[in-house]
MARNUBA-929391 format. One record per residue (C-alpha): residue in one letter; x, y, z. Coordinates in steps of 0.02 Angstrom, whole numbers, plus 50000, padded with zeros to 5 digits. Each point is the difference from the previous one (the first is absolute). Layout:
N
AXYZ...
REM end
This chain:
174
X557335839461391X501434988150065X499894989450144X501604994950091X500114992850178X501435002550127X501164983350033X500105008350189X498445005450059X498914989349851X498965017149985X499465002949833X500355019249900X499575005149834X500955010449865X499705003249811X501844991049948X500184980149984X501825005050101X499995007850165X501655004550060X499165009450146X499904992550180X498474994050063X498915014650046X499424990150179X501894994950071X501205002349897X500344984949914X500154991249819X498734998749906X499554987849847X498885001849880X498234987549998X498514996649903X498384992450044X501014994550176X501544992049889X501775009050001X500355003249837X501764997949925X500815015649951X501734991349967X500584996849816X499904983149942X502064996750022X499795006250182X498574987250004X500874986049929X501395004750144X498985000650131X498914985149962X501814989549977X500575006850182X498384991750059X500274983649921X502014999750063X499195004650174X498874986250000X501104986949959X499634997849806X501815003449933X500944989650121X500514989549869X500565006349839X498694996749871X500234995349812X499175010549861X499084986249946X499144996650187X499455018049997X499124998849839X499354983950062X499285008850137X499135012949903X499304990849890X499244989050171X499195016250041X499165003549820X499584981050021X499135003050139X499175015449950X499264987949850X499304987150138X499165015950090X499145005049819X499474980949960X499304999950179X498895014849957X500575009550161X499815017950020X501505010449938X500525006950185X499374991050149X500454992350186X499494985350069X499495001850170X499184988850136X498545009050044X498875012949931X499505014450119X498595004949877X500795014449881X499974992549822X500654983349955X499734987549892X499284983250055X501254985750064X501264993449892X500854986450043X499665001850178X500565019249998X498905016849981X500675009949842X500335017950038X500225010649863X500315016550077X501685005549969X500085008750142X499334982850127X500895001450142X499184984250047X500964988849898X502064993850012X500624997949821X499315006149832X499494988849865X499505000649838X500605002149795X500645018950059X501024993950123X500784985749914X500635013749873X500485010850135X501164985950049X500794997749851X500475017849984X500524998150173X501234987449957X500445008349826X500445017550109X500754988450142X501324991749856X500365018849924X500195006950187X501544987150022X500585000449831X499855019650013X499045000349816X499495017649959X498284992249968X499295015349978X501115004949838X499564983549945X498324999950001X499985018349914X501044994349847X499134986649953X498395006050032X500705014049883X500834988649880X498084988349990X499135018349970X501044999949826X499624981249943X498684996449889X498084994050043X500174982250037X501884997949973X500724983949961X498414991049908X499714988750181X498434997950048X499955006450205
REM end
């Protein structure tokens, strides 16, 4: 069984589909589709990469044109940060937050209590290796959302394309 919760009313309703095009059973209204409290995303990764590049434009982020080589910069600052998070031996997924109101967290670090419950409402910004990787995509959909690459297509034929080379292609040693 499904769980989706009305954007209205914020009641939740169940159904045996991942896609409810039915109203909310309480009021009337939309409903979305969550798991374990999360909304889950139902859109396909090119409506992704659009709406996540609407979101940068509308805060600010493409007010100046940007050169190809500054956005690849700036993924690779987000896999370089997901590296520091790894050396650092912090948990994959994890907000800092101020003050521990006794559900479980790891002791201080660096003067902060480490929550590792994804669903913490406790804490303001997620850390860890899974979200620097999460950013990266992020800014990989954001670039394809502007550029309006059918990532999507992409990703299929080459993943299609590296099912046909052979084991360990190329001699190299990673």
């Amino acid at each position: 069984m499904n769980t989706f919760k009305c954007t209205s009313c914020q009641k939740l309703s169940f159904s045996s589909s991942e896609k409810s095009d039915k109203p909310c059973i309480h009021c009337g209204g939309s409903v979305e589709f969550v798991k374990d409290g999360i909304q889950v995303n139902t859109q396909s990764l090119n409506e992704f990469a659009a709406d996540i590049h609407q979101n940068a434009v509308d805060h600010g982020w493409w007010e100046k044109e940007r050169s190809f080589p500054e956005i690849i910069a700036l993924i690779h600052s987000e896999l370089s940060e997901a590296l520091e998070e790894f050396r650092s031996g912090k948990p994959l997924f994890y907000y800092n937050i101020d003050e521990c109101d006794g559900l479980p967290c790891s002791p201080i670090l660096e003067g902060k209590h480490i929550c590792e419950n994804v669903n913490c409402t406790r804490g303001r910004k997620p850390e860890g290796v899974a979200v620097e990787l999460a950013d990266c995509i992020i800014r990989i959909l954001d670039y394809c959302g502007k550029e309006g690459i059918d990532i999507e297509t992409a990703i299929r034929i080459k993943h299609e394309y590296n099912k046909s080379r052979p084991y360990r292609h190329g001699g190299k040693k990673c």
